[in-house]
PABAVO-469409 format. One record per atom (N, C-alpha, C): residue number from 1; chain; atom name; x, y, z. Coordinates in steps of 0.2 Angstrom, whole numbers, plus 5000, padded with zeros to 4 digits. Atoms other than C-alpha are relative to their C-alpha. Layout:
% residues N
NUM/A/CA/X/Y/Z
...
//
This chain:
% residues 259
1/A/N/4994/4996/5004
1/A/CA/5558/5443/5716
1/A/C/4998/5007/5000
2/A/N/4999/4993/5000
2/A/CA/5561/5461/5719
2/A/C/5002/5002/4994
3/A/N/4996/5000/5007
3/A/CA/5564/5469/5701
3/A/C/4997/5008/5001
4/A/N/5000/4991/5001
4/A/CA/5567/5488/5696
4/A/C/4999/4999/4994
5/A/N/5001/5000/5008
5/A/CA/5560/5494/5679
5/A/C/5000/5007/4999
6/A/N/5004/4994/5001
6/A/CA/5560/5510/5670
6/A/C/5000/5000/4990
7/A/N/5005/5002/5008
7/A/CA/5551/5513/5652
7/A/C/5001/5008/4998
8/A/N/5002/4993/5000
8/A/CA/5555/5528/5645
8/A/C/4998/4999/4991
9/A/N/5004/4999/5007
9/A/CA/5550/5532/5624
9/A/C/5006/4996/4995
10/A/N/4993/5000/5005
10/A/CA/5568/5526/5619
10/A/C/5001/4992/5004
11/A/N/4997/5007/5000
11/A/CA/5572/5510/5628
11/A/C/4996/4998/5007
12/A/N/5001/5003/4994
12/A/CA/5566/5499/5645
12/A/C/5004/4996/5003
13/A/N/4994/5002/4995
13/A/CA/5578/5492/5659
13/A/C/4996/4998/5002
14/A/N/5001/5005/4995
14/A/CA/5575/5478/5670
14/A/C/5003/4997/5006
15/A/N/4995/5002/4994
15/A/CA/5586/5477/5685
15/A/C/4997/4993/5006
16/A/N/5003/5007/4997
16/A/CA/5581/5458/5694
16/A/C/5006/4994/5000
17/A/N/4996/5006/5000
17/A/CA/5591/5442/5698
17/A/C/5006/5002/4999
18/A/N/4992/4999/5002
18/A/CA/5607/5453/5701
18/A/C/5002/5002/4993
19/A/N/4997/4998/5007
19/A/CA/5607/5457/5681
19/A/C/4994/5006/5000
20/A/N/5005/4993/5006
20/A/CA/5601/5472/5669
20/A/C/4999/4998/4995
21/A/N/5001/5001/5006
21/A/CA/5593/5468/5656
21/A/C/4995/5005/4997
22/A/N/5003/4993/5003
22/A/CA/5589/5482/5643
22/A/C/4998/4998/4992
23/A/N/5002/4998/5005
23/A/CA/5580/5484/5626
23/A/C/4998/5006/4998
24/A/N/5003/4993/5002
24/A/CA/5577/5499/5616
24/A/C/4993/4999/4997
25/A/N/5006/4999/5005
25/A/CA/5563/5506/5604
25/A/C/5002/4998/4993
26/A/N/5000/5003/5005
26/A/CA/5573/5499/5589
26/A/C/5000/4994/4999
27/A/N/5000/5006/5002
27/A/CA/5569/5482/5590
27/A/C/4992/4998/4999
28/A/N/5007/5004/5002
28/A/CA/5554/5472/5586
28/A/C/4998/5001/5005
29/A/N/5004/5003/4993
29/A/CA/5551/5467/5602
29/A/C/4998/5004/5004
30/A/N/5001/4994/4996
30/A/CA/5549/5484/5611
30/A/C/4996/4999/5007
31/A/N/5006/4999/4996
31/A/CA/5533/5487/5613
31/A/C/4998/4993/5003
32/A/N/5002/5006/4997
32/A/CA/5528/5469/5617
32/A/C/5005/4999/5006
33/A/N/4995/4998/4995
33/A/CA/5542/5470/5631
33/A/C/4997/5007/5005
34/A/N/5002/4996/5000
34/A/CA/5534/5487/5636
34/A/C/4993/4997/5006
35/A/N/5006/5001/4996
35/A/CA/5516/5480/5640
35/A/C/5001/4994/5003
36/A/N/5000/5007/4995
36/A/CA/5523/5462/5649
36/A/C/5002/5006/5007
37/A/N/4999/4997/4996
37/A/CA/5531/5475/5659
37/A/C/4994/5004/5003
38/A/N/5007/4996/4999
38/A/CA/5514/5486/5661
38/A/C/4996/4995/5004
39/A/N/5001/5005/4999
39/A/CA/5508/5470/5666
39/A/C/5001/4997/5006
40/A/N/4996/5002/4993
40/A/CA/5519/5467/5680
40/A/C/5003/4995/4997
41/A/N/5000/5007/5004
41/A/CA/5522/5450/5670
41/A/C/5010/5002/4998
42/A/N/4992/4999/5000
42/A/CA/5543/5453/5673
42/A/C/5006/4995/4999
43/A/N/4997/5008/5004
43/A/CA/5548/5434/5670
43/A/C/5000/5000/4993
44/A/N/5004/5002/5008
44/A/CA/5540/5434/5652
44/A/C/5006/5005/4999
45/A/N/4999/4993/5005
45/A/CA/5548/5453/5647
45/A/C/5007/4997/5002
46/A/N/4993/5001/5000
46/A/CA/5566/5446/5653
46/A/C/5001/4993/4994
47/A/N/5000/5002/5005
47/A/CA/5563/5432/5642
47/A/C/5000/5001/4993
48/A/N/4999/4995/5008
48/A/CA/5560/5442/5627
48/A/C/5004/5004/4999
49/A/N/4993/4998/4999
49/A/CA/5574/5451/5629
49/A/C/5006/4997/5000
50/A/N/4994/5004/5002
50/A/CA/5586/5439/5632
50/A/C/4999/4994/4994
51/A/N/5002/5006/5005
51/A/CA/5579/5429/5616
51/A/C/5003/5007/4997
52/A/N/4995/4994/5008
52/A/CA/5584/5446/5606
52/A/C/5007/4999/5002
53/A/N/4993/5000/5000
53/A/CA/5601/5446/5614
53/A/C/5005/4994/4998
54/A/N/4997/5005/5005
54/A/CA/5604/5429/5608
54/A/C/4999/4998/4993
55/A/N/5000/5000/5010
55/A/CA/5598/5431/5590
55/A/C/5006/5007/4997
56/A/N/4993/4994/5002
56/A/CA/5610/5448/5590
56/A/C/5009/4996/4999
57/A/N/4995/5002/4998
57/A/CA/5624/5438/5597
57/A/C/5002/4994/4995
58/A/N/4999/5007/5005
58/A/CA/5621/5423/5584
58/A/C/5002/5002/4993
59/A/N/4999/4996/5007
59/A/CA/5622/5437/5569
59/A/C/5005/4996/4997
60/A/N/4994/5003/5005
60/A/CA/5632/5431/5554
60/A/C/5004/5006/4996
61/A/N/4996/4998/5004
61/A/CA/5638/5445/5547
61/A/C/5006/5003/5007
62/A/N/4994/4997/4996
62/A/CA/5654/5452/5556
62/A/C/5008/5004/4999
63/A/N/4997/4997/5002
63/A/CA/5667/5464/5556
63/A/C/5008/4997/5001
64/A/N/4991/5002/5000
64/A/CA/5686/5459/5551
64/A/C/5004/5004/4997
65/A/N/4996/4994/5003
65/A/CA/5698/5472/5550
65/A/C/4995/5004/5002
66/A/N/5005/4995/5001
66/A/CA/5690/5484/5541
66/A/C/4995/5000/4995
67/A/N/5006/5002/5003
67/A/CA/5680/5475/5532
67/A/C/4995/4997/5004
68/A/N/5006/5003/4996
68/A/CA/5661/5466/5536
68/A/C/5000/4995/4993
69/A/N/5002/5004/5000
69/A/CA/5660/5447/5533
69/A/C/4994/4997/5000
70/A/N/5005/5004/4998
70/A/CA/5645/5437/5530
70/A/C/5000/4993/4996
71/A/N/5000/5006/5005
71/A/CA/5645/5420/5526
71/A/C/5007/4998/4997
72/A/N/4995/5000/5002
72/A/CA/5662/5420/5527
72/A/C/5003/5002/4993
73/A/N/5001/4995/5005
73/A/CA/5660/5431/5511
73/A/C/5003/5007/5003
74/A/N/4999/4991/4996
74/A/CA/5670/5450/5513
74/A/C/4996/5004/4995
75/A/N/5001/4992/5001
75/A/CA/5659/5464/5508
75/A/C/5002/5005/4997
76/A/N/4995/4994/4999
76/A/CA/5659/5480/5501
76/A/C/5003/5003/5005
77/A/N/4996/4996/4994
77/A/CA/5669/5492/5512
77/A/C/4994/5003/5002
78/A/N/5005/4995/4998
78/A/CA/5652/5503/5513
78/A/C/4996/4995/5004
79/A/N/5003/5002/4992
79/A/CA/5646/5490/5525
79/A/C/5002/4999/5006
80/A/N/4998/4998/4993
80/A/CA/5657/5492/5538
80/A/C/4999/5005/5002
81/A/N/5003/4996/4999
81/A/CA/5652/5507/5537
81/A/C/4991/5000/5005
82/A/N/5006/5002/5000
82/A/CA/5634/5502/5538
82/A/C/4999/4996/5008
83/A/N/5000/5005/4996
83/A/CA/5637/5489/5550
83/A/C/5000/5004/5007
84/A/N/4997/4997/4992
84/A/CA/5646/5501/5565
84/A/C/4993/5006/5001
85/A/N/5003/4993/4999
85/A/CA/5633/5515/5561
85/A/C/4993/4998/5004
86/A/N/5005/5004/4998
86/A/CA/5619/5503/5564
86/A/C/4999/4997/5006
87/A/N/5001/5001/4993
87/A/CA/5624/5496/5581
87/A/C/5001/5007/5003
88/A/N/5003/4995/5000
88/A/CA/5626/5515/5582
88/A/C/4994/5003/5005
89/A/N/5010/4999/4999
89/A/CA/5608/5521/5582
89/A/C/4997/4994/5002
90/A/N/5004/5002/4995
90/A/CA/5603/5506/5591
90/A/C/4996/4995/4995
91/A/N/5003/5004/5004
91/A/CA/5597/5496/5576
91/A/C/5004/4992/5001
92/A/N/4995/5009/4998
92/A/CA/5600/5474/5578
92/A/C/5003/5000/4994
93/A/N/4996/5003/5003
93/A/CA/5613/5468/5569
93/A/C/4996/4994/4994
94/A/N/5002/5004/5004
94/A/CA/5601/5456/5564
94/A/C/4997/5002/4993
95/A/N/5003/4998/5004
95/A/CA/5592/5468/5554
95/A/C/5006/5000/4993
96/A/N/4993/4999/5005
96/A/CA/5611/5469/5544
96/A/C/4999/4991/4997
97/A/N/4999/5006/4999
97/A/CA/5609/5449/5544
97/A/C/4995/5000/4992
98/A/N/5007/5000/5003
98/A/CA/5593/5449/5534
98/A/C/5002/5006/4994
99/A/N/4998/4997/5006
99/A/CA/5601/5463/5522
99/A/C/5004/4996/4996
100/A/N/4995/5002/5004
100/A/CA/5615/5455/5516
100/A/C/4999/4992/5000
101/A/N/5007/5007/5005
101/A/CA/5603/5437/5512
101/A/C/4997/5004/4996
102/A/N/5004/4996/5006
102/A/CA/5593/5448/5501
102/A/C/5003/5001/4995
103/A/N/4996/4999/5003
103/A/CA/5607/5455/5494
103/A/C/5006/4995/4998
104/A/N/4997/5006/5004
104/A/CA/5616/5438/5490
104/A/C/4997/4998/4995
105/A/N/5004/5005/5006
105/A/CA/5600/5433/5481
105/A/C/4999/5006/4997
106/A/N/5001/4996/5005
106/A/CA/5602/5448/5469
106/A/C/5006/4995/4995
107/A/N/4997/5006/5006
107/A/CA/5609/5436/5452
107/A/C/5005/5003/4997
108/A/N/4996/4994/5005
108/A/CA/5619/5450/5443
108/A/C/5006/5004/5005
109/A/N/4995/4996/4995
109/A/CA/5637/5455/5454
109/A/C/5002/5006/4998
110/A/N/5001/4994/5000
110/A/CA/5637/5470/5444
110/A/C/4996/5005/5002
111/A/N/5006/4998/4999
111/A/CA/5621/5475/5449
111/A/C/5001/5001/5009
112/A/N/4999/4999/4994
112/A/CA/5626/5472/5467
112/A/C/5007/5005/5002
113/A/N/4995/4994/4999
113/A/CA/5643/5483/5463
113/A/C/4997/5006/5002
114/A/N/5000/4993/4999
114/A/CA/5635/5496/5458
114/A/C/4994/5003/5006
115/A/N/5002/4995/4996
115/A/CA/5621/5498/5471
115/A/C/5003/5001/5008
116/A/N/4997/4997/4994
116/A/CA/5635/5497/5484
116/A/C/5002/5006/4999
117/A/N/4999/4994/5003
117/A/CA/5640/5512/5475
117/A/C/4996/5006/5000
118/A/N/5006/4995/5000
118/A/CA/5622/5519/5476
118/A/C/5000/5004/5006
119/A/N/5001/4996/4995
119/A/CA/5623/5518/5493
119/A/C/5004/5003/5003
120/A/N/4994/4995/4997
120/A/CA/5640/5527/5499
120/A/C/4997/5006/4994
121/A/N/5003/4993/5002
121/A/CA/5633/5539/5487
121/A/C/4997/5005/5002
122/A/N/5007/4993/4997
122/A/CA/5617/5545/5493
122/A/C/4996/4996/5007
123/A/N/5000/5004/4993
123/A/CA/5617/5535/5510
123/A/C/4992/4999/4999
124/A/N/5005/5002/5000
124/A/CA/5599/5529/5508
124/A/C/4999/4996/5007
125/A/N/5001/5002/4993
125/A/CA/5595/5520/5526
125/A/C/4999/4992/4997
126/A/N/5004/5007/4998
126/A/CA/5593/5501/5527
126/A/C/4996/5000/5006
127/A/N/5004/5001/4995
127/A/CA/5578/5496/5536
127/A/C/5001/4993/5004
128/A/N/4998/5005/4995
128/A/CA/5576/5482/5550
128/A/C/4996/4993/4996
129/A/N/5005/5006/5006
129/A/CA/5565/5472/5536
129/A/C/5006/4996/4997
130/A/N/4996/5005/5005
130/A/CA/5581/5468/5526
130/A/C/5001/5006/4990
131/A/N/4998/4996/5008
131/A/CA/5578/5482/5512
131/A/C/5003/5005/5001
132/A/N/4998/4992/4997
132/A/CA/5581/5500/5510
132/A/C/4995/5003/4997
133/A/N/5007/4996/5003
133/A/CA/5571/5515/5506
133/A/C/5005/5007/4996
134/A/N/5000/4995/5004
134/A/CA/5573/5529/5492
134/A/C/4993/5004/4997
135/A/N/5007/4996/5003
135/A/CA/5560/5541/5483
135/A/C/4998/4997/4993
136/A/N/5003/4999/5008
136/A/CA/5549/5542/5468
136/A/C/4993/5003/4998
137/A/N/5002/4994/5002
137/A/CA/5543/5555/5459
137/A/C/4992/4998/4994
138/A/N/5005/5002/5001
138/A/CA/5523/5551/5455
138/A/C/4995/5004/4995
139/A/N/5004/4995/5002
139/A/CA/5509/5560/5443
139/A/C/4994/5004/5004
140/A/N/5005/4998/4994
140/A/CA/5491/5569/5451
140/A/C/4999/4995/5003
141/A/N/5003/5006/5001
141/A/CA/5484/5550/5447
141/A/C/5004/4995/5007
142/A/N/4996/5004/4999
142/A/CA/5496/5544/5457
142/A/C/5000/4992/4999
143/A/N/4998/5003/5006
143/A/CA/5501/5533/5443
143/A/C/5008/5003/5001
144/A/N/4994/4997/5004
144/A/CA/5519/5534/5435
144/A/C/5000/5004/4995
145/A/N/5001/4994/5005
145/A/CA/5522/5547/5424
145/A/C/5002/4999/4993
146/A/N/4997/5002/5006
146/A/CA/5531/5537/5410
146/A/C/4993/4999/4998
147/A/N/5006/5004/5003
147/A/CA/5514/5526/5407
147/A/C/4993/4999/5003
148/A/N/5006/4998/4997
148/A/CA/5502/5533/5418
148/A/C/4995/4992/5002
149/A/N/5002/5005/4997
149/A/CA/5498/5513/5422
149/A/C/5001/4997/5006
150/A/N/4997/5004/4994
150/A/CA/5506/5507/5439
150/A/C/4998/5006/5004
151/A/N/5002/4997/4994
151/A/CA/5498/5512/5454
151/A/C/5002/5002/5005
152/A/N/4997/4998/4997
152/A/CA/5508/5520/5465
152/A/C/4996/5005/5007
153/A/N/5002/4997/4995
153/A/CA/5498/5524/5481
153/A/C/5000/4996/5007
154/A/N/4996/5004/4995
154/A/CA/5503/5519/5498
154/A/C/4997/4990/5003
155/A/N/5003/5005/4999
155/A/CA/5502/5500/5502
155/A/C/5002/4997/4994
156/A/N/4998/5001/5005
156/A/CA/5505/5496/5483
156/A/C/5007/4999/4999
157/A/N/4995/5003/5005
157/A/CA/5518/5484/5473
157/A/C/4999/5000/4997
158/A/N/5000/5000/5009
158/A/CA/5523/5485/5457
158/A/C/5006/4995/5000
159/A/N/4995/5003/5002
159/A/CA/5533/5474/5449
159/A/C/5001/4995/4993
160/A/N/4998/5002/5008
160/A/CA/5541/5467/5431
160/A/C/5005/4996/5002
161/A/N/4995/5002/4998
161/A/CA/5551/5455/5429
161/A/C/5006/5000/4999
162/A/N/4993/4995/4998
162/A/CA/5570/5457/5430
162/A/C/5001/4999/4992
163/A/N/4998/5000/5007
163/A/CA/5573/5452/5412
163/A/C/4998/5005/4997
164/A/N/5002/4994/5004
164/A/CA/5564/5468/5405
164/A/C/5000/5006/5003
165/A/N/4998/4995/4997
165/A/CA/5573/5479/5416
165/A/C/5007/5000/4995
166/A/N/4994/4998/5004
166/A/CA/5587/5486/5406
166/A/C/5005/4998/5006
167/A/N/4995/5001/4996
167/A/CA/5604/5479/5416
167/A/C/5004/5004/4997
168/A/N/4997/4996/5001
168/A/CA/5613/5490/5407
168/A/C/5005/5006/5003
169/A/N/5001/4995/4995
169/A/CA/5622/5501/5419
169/A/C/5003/5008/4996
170/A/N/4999/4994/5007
170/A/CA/5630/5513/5403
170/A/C/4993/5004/4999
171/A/N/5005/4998/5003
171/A/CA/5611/5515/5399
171/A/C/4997/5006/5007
172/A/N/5005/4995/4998
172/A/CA/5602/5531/5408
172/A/C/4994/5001/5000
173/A/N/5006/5001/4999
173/A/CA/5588/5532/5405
173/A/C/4997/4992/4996
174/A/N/5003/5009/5005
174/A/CA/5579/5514/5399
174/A/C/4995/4998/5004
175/A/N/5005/5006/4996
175/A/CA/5567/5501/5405
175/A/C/5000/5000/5006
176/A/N/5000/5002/4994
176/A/CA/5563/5497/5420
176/A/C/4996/5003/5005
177/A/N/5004/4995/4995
177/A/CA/5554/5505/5438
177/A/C/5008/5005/5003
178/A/N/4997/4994/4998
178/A/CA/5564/5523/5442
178/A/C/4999/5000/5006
179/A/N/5001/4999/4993
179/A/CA/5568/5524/5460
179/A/C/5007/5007/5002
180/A/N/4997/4997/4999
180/A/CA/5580/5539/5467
180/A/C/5001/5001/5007
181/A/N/4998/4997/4993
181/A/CA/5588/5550/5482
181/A/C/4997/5006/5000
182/A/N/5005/4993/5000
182/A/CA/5581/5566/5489
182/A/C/5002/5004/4994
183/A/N/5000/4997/5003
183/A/CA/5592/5576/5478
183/A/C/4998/4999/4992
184/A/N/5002/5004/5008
184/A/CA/5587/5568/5461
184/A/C/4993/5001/4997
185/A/N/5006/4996/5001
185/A/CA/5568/5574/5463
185/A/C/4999/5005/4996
186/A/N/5003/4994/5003
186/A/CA/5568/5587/5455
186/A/C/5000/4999/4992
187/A/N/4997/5000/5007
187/A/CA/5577/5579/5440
187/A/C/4993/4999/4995
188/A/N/5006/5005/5002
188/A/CA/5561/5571/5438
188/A/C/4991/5004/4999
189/A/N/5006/4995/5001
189/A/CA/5542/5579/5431
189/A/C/4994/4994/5004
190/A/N/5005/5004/4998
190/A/CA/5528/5573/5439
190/A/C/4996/5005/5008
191/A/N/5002/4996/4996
191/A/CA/5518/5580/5454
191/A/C/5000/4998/5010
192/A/N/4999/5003/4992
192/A/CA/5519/5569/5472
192/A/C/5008/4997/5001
193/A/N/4994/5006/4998
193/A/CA/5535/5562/5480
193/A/C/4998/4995/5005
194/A/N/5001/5002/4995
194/A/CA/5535/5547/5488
194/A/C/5005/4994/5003
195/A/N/4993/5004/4997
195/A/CA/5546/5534/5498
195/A/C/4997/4994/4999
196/A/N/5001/5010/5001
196/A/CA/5547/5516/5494
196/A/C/5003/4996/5004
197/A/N/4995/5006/4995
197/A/CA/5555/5501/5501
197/A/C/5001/4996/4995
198/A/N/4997/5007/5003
198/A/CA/5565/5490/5491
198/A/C/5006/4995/5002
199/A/N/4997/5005/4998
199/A/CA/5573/5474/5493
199/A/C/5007/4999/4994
200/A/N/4993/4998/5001
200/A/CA/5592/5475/5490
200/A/C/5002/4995/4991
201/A/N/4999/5008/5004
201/A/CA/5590/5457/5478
201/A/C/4997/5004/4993
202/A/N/5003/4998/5003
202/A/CA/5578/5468/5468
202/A/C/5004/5006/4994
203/A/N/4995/4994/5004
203/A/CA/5592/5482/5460
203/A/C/5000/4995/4993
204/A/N/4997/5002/5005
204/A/CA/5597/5480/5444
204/A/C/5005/5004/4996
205/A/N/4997/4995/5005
205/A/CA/5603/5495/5435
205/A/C/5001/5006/5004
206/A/N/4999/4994/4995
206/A/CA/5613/5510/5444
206/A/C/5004/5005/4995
207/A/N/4997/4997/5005
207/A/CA/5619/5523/5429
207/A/C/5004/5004/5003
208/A/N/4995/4995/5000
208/A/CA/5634/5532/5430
208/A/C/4998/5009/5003
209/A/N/5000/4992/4999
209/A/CA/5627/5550/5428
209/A/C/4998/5003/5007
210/A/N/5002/4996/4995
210/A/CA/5620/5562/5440
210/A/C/5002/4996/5008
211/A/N/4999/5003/4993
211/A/CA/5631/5554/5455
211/A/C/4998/4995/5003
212/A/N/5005/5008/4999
212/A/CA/5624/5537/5456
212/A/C/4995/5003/5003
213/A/N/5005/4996/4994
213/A/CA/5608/5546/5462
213/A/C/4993/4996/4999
214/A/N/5007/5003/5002
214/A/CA/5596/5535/5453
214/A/C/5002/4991/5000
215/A/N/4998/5007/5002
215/A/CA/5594/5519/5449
215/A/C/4992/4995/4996
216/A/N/5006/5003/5005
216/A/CA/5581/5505/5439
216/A/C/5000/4993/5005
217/A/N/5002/5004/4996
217/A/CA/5573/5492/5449
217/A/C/4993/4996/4998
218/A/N/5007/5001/5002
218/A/CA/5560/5477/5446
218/A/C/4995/4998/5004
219/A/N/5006/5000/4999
219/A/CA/5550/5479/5459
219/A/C/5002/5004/5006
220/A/N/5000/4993/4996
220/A/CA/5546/5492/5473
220/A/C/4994/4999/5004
221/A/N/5007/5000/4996
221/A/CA/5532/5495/5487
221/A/C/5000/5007/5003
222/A/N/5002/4994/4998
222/A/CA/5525/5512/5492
222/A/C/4997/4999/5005
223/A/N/5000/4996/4993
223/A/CA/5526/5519/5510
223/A/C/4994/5004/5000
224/A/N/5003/4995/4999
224/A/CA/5518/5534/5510
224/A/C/5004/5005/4995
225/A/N/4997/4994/5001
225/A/CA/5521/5552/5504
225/A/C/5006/5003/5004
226/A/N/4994/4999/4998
226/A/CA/5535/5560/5506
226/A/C/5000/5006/5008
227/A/N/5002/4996/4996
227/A/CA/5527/5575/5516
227/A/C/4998/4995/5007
228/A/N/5003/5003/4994
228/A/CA/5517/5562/5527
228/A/C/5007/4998/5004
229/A/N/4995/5002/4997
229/A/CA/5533/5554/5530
229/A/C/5005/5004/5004
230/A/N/4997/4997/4995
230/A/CA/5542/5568/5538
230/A/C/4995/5002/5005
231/A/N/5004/5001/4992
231/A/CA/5527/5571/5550
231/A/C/5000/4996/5002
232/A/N/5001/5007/4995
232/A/CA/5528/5554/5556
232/A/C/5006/5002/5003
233/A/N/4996/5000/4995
233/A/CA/5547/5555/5560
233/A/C/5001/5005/5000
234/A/N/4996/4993/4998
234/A/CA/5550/5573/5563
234/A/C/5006/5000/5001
235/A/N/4992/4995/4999
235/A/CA/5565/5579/5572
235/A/C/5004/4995/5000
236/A/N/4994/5005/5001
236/A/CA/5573/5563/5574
236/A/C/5002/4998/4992
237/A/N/4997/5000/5009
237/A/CA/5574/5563/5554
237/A/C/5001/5005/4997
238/A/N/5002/4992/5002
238/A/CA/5575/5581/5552
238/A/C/5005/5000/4992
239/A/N/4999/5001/5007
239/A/CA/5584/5578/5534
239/A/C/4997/4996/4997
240/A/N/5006/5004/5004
240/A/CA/5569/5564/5530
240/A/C/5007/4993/5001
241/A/N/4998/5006/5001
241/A/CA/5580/5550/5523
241/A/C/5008/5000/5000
242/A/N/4995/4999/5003
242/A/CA/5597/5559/5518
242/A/C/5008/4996/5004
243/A/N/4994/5003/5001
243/A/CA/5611/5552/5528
243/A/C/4998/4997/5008
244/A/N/5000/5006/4994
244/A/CA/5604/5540/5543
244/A/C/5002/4995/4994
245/A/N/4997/5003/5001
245/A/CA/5611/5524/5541
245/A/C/4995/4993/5000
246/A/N/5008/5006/4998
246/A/CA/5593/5512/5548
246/A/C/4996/5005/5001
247/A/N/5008/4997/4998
247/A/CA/5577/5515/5549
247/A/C/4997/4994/5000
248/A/N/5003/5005/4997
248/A/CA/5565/5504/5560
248/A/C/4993/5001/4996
249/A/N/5006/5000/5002
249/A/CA/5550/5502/5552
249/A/C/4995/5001/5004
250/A/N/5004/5001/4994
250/A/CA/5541/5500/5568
250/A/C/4996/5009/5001
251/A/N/5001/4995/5000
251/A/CA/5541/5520/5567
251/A/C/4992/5002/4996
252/A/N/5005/4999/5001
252/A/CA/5527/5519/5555
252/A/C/4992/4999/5001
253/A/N/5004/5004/4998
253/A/CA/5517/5507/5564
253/A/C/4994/5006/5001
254/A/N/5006/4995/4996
254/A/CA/5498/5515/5570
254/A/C/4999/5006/4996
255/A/N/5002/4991/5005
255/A/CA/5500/5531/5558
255/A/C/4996/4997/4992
256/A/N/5005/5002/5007
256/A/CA/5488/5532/5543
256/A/C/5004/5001/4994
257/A/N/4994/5000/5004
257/A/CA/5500/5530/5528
257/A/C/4996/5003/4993
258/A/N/5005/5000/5004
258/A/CA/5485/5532/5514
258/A/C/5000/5009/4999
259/A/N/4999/4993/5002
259/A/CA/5484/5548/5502
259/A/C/4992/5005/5003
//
């Protein structure tokens, strides 16, 4: 077999058996795709690629009209949005798959209103895990600043159970773990910022005021600093978080995340 390949930082081609078969750099499988080809091993890296292309093609959520279905369930509108922007940039669909299961297994349909709400707000990113990412504004300790007990250094869960998180979405400030968008940092006293990843199931509380900017959640995982985090993706995120639509985690892969 005669096969053509090129490999560049954004995606790899495999011209062979009459077909082209392509993968980029937002999938899982990339780099393992990358080094079968390195390898020479051009059998294997076409199988891995056509397994993604049949897990993409099997997706459940889909768009009708001008809404996104999943589970024969219609969506807010702000995922149609989400959905187009995300085969967009090159992110699978699968990763929308795996949001919208997350986000069925949130127990409170107000809770799931309001963070569609959060998100046409303050576009916060879905990632290719199934969650999304927003900020939160840390002590020196990095500790929280309300109780100076939750360790908030990268690597670190927190979590409380959902019943002593205020659902409330009238209430403002109350109970709960405080998560935000870039603009909203400031609202907030404390001395580090940093990026979290939460799981869409996990919202509960998204208050009215300062432009759905915030929100109360019962459990959170810390990334990194905010600063680290724009060194790692530089110019392809030159707003940080503010209005992509995915983000691969794969990105952070190999970088040292620790304060």
């Amino acid at each position: 077999m005669t096969a053509k390949t090129l490999i560049t930082s954004r995606k790899a081609i495999v011209h062979a058996y009459g077909k082209k078969y392509e993968i980029n750099n937002n999938s899982p499988d990339f780099k393992h795709v990358v080094e079968l080809l390195n390898q020479n091993k051009t059998r294997a890296a076409i199988g891995v690629i056509n397994k993604q292309s049949k897990n993409i093609q099997q997706a459940e959520a889909k768009i009708v009209g001008n809404t996104v279905e999943f589970r024969g369930k219609k969506l807010h509108p702000v995922f149609a949005e989400a959905y187009v922007l995300n085969k967009k940039y090159g992110l699978s669909v699968e990763a929308l798959d795996k949001f919208f299961a997350n986000l069925n297994k949130n127990p409170n349909p107000i809770s799931v209103d309001a963070f569609c709400n959060f998100l046409t707000a303050c576009k916060m990113p879905i990632t290719d895990r199934g969650t999304f990412l927003a900020y939160k504004k840390i002590n020196e300790h990095y500790r929280d600043c309300h109780t100076n007990t939750f360790d908030n250094r990268p690597g670190c869960t927190n979590k409380m159970p959902r019943e002593e998180v205020d659902s409330k979405q009238s209430n403002t400030c109350s109970t709960g773990f405080h998560v935000c968008n870039y603009n909203y940092l400031s609202e907030f006293t404390g001395r580090y910022n940093m990026v979290v990843e939460i799981n869409p199931m996990d919202v509960v509380a998204v208050p009215p005021d300062y432009a759905l900017s915030k929100m109360r959640v019962c459990e959170y995982t810390v990334l990194c600093t905010l600063d680290k985090f724009k060194d790692i993706v530089k110019s392809n995120y030159q707003d940080v978080l503010g209005n992509h639509p995915c983000f691969n985690t794969s990105q952070l892969e190999g970088h040292d995340l620790s304060i």
